[in-house]
C-alpha positions in Angstrom: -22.3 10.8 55.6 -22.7 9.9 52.1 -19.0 11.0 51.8 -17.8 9.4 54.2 -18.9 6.0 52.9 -17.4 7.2 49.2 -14.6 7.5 51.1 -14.1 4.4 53.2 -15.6 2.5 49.5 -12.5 4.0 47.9 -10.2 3.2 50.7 -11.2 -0.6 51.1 -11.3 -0.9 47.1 -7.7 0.7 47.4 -6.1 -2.0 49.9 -8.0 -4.7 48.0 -6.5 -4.0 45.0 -2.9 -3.5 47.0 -3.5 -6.8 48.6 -4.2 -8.4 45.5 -1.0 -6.9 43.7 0.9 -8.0 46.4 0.0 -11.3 46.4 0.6 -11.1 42.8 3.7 -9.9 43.0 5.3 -12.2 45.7 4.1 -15.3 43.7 5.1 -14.8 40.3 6.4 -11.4 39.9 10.5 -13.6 39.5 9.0 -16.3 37.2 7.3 -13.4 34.9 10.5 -11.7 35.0 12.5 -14.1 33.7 10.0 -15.2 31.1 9.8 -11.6 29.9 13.6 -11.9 29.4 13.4 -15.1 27.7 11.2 -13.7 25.3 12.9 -10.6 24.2 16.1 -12.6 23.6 13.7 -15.2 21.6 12.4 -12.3 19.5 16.4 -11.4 18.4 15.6 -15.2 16.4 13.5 -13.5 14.1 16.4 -11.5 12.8 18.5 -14.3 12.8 16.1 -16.4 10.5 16.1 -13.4 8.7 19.8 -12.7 7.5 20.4 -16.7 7.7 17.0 -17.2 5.1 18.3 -13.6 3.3 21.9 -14.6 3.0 21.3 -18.2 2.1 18.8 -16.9 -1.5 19.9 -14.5 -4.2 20.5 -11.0 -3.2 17.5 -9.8 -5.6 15.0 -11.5 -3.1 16.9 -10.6 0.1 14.3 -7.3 0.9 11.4 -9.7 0.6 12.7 -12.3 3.1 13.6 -9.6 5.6 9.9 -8.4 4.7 8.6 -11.6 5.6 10.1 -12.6 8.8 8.6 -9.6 9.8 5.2 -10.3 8.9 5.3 -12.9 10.7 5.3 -11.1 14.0 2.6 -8.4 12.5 0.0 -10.7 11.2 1.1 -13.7 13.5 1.2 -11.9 16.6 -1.8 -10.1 15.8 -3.8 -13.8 15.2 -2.0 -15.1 18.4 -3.4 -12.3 20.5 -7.0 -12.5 18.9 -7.5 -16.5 19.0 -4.3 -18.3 19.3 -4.0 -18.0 22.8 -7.3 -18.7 23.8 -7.0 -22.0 21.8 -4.3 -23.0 23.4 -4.7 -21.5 26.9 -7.8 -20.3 27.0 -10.6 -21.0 30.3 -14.1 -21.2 29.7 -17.4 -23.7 29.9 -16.5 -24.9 26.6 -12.2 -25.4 26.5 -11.7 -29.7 26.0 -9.0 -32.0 25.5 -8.7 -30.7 22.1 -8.6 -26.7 22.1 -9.9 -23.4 24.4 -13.0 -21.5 23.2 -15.0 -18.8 24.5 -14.8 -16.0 26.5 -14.4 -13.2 23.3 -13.0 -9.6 24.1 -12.4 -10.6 27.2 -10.7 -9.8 30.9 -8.6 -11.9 32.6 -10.6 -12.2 36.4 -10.7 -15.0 37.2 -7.4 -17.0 38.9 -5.5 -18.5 36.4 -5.7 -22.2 36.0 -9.2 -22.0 37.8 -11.9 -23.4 35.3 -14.1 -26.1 34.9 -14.3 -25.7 31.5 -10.8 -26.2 29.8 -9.8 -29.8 29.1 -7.4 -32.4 27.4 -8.6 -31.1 23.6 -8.1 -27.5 23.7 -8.7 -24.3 25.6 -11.2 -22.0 25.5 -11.2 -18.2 26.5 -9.3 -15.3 26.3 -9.8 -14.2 23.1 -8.8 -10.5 22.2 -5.8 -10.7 25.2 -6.6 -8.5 28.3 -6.0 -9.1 32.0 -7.2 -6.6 35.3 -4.2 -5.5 37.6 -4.4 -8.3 40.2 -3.5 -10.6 37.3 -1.7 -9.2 34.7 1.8 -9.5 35.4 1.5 -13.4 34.9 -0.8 -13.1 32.5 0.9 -10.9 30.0 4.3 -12.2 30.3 3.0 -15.6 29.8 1.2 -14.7 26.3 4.1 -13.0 25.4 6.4 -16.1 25.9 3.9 -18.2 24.2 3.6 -16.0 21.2 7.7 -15.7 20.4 7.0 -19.4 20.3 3.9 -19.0 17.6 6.1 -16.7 15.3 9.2 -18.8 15.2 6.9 -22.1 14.5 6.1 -19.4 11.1 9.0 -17.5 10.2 10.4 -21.5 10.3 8.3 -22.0 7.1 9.3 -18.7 5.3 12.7 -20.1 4.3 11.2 -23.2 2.5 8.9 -20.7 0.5 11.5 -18.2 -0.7 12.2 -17.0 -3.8 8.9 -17.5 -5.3 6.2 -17.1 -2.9 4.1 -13.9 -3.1 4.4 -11.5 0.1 0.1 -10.9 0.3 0.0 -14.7 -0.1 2.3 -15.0 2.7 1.1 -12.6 5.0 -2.7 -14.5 5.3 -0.3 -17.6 5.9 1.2 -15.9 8.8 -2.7 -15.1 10.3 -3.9 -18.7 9.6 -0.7 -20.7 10.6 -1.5 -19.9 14.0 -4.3 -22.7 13.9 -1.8 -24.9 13.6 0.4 -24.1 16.4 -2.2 -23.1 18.7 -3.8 -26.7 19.1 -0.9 -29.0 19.6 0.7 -26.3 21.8 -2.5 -26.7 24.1 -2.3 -30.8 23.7 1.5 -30.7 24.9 1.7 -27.7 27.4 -1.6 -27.1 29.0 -2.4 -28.6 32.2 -5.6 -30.1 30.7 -4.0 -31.1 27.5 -4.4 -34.9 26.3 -0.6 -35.6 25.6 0.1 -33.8 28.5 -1.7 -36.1 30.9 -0.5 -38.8 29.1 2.8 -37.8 30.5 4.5 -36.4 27.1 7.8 -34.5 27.9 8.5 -31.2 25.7 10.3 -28.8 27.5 11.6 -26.0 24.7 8.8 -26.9 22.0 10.4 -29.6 19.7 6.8 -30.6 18.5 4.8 -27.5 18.7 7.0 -25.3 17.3 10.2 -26.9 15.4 8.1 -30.6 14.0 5.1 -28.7 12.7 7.3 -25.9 11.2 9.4 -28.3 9.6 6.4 -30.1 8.1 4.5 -27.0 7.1 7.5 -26.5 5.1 7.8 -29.9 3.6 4.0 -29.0 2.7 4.3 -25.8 1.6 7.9 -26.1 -1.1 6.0 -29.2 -2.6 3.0 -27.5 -3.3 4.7 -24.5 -5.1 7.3 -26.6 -6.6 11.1 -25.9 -7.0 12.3 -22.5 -8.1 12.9 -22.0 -12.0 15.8 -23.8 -13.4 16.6 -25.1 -9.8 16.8 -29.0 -11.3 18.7 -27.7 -14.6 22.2 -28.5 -12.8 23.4 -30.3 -10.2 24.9 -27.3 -8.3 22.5 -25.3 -5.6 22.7 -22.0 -6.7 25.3 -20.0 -4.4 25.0 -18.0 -1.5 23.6 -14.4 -2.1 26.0 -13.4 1.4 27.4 -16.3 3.4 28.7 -14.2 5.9 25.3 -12.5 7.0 23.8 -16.4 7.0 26.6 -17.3 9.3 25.7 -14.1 11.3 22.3 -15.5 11.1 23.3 -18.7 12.7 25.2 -16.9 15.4 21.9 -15.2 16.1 20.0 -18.2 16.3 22.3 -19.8 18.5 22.2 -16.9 21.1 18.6 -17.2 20.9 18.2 -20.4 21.3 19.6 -20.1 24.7 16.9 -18.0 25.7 14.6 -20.4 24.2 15.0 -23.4 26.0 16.4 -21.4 29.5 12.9 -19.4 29.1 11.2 -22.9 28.8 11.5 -23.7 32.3 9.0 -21.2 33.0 10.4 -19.2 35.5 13.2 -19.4 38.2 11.6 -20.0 41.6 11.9 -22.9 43.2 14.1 -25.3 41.3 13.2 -23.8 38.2 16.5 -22.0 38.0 18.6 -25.1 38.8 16.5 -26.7 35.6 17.3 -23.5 33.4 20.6 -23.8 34.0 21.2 -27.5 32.8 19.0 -26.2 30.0 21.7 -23.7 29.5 24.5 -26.3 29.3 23.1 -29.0 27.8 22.0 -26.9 24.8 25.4 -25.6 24.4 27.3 -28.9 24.4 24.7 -30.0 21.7 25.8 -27.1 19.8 29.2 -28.2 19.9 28.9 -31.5 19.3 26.7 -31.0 16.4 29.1 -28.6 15.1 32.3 -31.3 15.1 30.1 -33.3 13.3 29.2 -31.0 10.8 32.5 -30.4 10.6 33.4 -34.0 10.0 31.2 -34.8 7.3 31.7 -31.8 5.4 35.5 -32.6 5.2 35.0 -36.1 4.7 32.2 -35.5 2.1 33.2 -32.7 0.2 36.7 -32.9 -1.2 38.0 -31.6 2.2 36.3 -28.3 2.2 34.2 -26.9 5.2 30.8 -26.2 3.4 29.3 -23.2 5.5 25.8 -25.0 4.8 27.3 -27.9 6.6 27.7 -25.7 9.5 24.8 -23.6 9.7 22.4 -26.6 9.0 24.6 -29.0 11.7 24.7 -26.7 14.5 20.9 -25.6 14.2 20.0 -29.1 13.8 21.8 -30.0 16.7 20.0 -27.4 18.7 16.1 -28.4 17.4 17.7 -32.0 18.9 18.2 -30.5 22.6 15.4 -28.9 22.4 12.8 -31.5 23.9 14.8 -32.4 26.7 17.2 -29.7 27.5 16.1 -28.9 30.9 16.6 -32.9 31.7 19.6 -33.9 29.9 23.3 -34.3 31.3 26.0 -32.4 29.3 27.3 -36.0 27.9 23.5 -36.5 27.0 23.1 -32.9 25.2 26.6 -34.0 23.0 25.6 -37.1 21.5 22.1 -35.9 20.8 23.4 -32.6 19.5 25.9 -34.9 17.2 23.3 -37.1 16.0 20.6 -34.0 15.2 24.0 -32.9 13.2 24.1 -35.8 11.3 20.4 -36.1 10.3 20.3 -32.6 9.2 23.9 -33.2 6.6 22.2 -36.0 5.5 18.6 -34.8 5.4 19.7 -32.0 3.6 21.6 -34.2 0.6 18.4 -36.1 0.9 16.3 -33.3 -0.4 18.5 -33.0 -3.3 18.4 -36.4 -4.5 14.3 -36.6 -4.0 14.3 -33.1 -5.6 12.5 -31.3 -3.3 13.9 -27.5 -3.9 13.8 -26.6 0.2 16.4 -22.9 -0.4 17.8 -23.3 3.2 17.2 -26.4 4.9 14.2 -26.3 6.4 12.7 -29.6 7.0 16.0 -31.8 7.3 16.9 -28.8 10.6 13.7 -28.6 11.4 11.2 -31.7 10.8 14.1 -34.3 11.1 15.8 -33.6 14.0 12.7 -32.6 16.0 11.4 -36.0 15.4 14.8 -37.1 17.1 14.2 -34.3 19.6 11.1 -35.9 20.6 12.3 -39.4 20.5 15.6 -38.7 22.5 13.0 -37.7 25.3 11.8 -41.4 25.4 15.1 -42.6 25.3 17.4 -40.3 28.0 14.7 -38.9 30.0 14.1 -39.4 33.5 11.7 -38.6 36.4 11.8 -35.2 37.8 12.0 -34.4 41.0 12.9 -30.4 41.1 9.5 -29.8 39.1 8.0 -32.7 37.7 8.5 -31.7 34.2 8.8 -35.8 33.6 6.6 -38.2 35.7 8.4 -41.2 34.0 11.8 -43.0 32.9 13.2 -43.1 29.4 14.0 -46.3 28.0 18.1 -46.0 29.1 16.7 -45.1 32.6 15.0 -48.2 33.0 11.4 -47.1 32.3 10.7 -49.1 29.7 9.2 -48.4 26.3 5.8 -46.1 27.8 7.5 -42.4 27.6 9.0 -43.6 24.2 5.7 -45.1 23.3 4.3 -41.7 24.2 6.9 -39.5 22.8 6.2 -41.5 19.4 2.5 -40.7 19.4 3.2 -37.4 20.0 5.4 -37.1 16.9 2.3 -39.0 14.7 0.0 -36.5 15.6 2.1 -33.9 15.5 3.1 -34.4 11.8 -0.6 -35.8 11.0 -2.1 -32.4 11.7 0.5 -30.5 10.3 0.4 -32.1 7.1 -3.5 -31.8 6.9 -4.1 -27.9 7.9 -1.1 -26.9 6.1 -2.1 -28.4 3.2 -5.3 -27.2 3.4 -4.5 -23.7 4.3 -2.2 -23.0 2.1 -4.5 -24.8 -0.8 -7.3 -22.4 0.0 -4.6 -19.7 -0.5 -3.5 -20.8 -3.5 -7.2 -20.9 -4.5 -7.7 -17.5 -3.6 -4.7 -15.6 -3.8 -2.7 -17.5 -5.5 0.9 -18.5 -3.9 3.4 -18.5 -6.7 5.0 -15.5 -8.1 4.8 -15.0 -11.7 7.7 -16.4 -13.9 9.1 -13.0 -14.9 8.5 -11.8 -11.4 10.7 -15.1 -10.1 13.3 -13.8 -12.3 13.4 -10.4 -11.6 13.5 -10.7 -8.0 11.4 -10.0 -4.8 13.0 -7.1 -4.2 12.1 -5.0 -7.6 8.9 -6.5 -8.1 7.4 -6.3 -4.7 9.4 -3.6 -2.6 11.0 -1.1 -5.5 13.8 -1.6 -4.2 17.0 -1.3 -6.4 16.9 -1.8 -10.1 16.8 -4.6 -13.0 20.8 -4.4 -13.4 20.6 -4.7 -9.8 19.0 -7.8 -9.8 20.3 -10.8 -12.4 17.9 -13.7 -12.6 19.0 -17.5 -11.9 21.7 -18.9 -14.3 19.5 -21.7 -16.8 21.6 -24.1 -18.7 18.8 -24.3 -21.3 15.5 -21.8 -21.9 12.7 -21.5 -24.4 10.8 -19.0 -24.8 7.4 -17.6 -23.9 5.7 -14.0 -23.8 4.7 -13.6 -20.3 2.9 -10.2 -20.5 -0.3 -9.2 -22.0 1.5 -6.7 -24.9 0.4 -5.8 -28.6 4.0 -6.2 -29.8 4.0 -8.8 -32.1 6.8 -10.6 -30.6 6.0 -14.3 -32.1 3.8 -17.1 -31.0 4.5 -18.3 -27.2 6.3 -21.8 -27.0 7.0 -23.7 -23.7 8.8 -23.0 -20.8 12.0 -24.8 -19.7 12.4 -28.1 -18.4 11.4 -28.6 -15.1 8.7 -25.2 -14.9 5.5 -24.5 -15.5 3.8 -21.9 -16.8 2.9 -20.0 -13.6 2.5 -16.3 -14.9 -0.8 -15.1 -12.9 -3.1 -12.2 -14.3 -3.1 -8.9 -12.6 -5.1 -5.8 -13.1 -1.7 -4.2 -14.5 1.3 -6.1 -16.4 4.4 -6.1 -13.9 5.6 -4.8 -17.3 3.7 -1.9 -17.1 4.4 -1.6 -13.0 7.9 -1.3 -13.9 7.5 1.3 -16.6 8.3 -1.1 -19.5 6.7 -2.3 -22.2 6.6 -5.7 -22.4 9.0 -9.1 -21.1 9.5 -11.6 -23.2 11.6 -14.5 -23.1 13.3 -16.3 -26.3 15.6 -19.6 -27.3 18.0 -17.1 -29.4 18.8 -13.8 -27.7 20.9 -10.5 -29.6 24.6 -10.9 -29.4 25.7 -8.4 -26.6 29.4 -8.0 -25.1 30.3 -9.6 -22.1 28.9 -6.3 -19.9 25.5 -5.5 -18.1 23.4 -3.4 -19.6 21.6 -0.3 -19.1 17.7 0.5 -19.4 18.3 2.6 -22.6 19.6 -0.7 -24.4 23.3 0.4 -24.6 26.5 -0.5 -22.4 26.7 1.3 -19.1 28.3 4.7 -18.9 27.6 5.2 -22.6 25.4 7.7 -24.0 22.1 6.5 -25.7 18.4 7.6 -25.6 15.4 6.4 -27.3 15.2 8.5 -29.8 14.6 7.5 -33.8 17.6 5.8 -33.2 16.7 3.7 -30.0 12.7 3.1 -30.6 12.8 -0.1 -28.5 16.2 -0.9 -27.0 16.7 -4.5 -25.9 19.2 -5.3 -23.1 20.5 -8.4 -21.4 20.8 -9.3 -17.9 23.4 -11.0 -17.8 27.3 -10.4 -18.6 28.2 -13.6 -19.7 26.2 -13.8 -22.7 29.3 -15.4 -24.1 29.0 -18.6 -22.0 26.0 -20.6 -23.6 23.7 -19.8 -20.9 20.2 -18.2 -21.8 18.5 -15.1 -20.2 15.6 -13.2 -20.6 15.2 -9.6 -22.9 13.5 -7.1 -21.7 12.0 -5.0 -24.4 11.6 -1.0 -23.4 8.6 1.3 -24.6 
């Protein structure tokens, strides 16, 4: 008898749990599919930012960038699936208008949407991601979208930082940065969310992702200041590989696609007629941001296509689609592709003349143009009847100014919040860990210094019109009192339990206002032209070298002196 019941126990638990997965299945087994798909081609932008950010800096830091953009899915994802997505879509007694709380370690069982205690401030629940079977399919593919969204809103902020930012200090941005997405993405996308009840439009993530990237940047390149010598001329330094930015771009662009098609969340009903004006309107921004870009770089700079033009142009034009892709008309995606164009060219010369040292763009694509992104909502939107994405008119469609009014307070808060936790995140780390390379370390390059990858002659500092110099290592070589550092730098040498001296088997580094006369050719670690014989014998007790081999031209560089 007994077995009998174990039996008909484990058959009724069986069709429940069929019946359950079926109903799954049938409701949102297309919409998870095509989100999944969205997100894997949003994940190829990570490489994108990566050889666009890589290609755009020297090629001594371009290791360290590619290091980066992958932190930010290690040590971002990870925070996203411990607390970020319960703060922004998390259900429990305790989730408000402002976040989601609660609910720690814990098991998707209940139906989704279903709780009384989520509202307009946050969620609250689902901390430490995990779903049973009846529920997973949605569940998972929807945490998965949400957190391609959370690592771009980072790796956006890696570009402004480059060149001088250290990787540990970087990788605890990359777990706390997460607070900062996690909130707004909750007030603009949850169902319970307070701009989203207010009726504020955002279908690919212009605030949540692009604004407070782009303002976190702002943040984060004034804090640490503009990379040594960068104000010494009026030239930004070149391109370490302008090809693999472009390649960059092209990646971007692809997966951009993905981003605001995967936006519509799904393709049942007339989801897929939304994704595919998404798809079209995000392309003719493209191009019209593109002409534009174009335009002004021939008009602008002697009749020469700047390739910065282009990259910055077309992915500004893109973060301008991006609020209202899935509800804009191709004409409509054109002119605000063209004008995101514009305010990225012009953002970016804007930078220069406030000098604010920003290595590839990021605020102008990404802070400027998703303000206009979340304005042009207010402006061409309309009412949507496929899904109700938009519940009111834009100004043009006779609405009035009320979505405009509320697009605009959405872009307040939006920078408002980013401004404070950035700054006070990224304060703390600085505090803590400090966020600035060393000087010598700036000079020598990520890449050496942090990875071990390549060698000194491998990796020439920045060009300085004028140097002084100052002994940046702890060494008993009596090398001269220390005098001040170039115009325009600081002394930002931080102490370490070992000399990066010493880490890279030399003695000391010093940097001087007069340097040896050398010929015109790099030199090697012994002290002596490459492909020369030389030691360090009696002869060579400490062999100096230059790394430069243009001595010749007035410009300084440092010594490094060789135990």
């Amino acid at each position: 008898m007994a077995a009998a019941a174990n039996v008909t126990n484990a058959t009724n638990v069986t069709a429940t749990v069929a019946a359950a997965t079926a109903a799954d299945e049938n409701q949102y087994s297309d919409d998870a599919t095509w989100i999944l798909t969205s997100a894997f081609i949003i994940f190829t932008m990570q490489s994108g930012f990566g050889l666009l950010e890589s290609g755009t800096v020297s090629p001594k830091n371009e290791v360290n960038i590619m290091v980066k953009n992958a932190s930010d899915v290690l040590y971002g994802g990870l925070a996203y699936w411990m607390f970020g997505y319960a703060f922004s879509f998390g259900e429990s007694p305790w989730s408000n208008a402002f976040c989601g709380l609660g609910q720690f370690f814990y098991t998707y069982a209940f139906s989704f949407g279903e709780s009384p205690w989520s509202n307009a401030f946050c969620g609250l629940g689902q901390f430490f991601v995990d779903a049973e079977e009846a529920k997973m399919g949605w569940v998972f593919s929807k945490f998965f979208f949400q957190m391609s969204f959370a690592t771009t809103a980072t790796t956006i902020v890696s570009g402004a930082m480059a060149e001088r930012t250290k990787l540990q200090a970087y990788m605890a941005f990359c777990v706390l940065n997460t607070l900062v997405f996690c909130f707004p993405s909750h007030w603009a996308w949850d169902s319970k969310g307070w701009l989203n009840k207010l009726g504020y439009v955002d279908v690919g993530g212009a605030g949540p992702v692009h604004l407070l990237g782009g303002v976190c940047s702002l943040v984060a390149t004034l804090i640490l200041g503009p990379r040594h010598g960068r104000w010494d001329r009026d030239e930004a330094p070149p391109m370490g590989s302008p090809t693999n930015a472009l390649l960059g771009m092209f990646m971007l662009w692809w997966g951009w696609l993905g981003f605001n098609c995967g936006s519509t969340f799904g393709i049942t009903g007339g989801k897929w007629k939304l994704a595919a004006r998404s798809a079209v309107s995000t392309i003719t921004a493209s191009m019209g941001g593109g002409i534009v870009a174009v335009v002004l770089s021939y008009v602008t700079k002697n009749q020469k296509f700047d390739i910065s033009y282009l990259i910055n142009g077309i992915l500004g034009a893109l973060v301008g689609v991006t609020g209202i892709c899935a509800l804009a008309h191709p004409w409509e995606g054109l002119v605000i592709g063209a004008v995101g164009s514009f305010l990225s060219c012009v953002g970016t010369e804007m930078m220069v003349k406030l000098r604010i040292d920003d290595p590839v763009g990021c605020f102008p694509v990404h802070g400027l143009c998703s303000v206009w992104a979340i304005l042009a909502v207010g402006i061409f939107g309309h009412v949507d009847a496929l899904e109700g994405i938009s519940r009111y008119d834009g100004l043009l469609k006779g609405g009035g100014f009320y979505l405009l009014g509320v697009q605009a307070l959405g872009a307040v808060t939006f920078i408002s919040w980013a401004c404070a936790m950035s700054f006070i995140l990224l304060k703390g780390i600085d505090k803590i860990i400090g966020l600035r390379v060393s000087l010598e370390e700036e000079l020598i390059g990520a890449d050496i210094c942090e990875h071990g990858v390549g060698s000194i002659d491998d990796n020439s500092p920045p060009e300085f019109n004028e140097a002084t110099g100052k002994d940046l290592t702890d060494s008993d070589d009596d090398d001269g009192p220390p005098t001040t550092l170039a115009r325009g730098s600081s002394d930002r040498s931080t102490k370490r339990p070992h000399s990066l001296g010493k880490r890279l088997g030399l003695r000391s580094l010093s940097f001087r206002g007069s340097f040896r006369e050398r010929p015109p050719s790099l030199m090697s670690l012994t002290g002596g032209l490459k492909d020369q014989p030389t030691g360090f014998g009696v002869d060579h007790p400490r062999p100096v070298y230059n790394f430069s081999p243009d001595v010749n031209s007035g410009r300084l560089y440092p010594k490094i002196v060789v135990g």
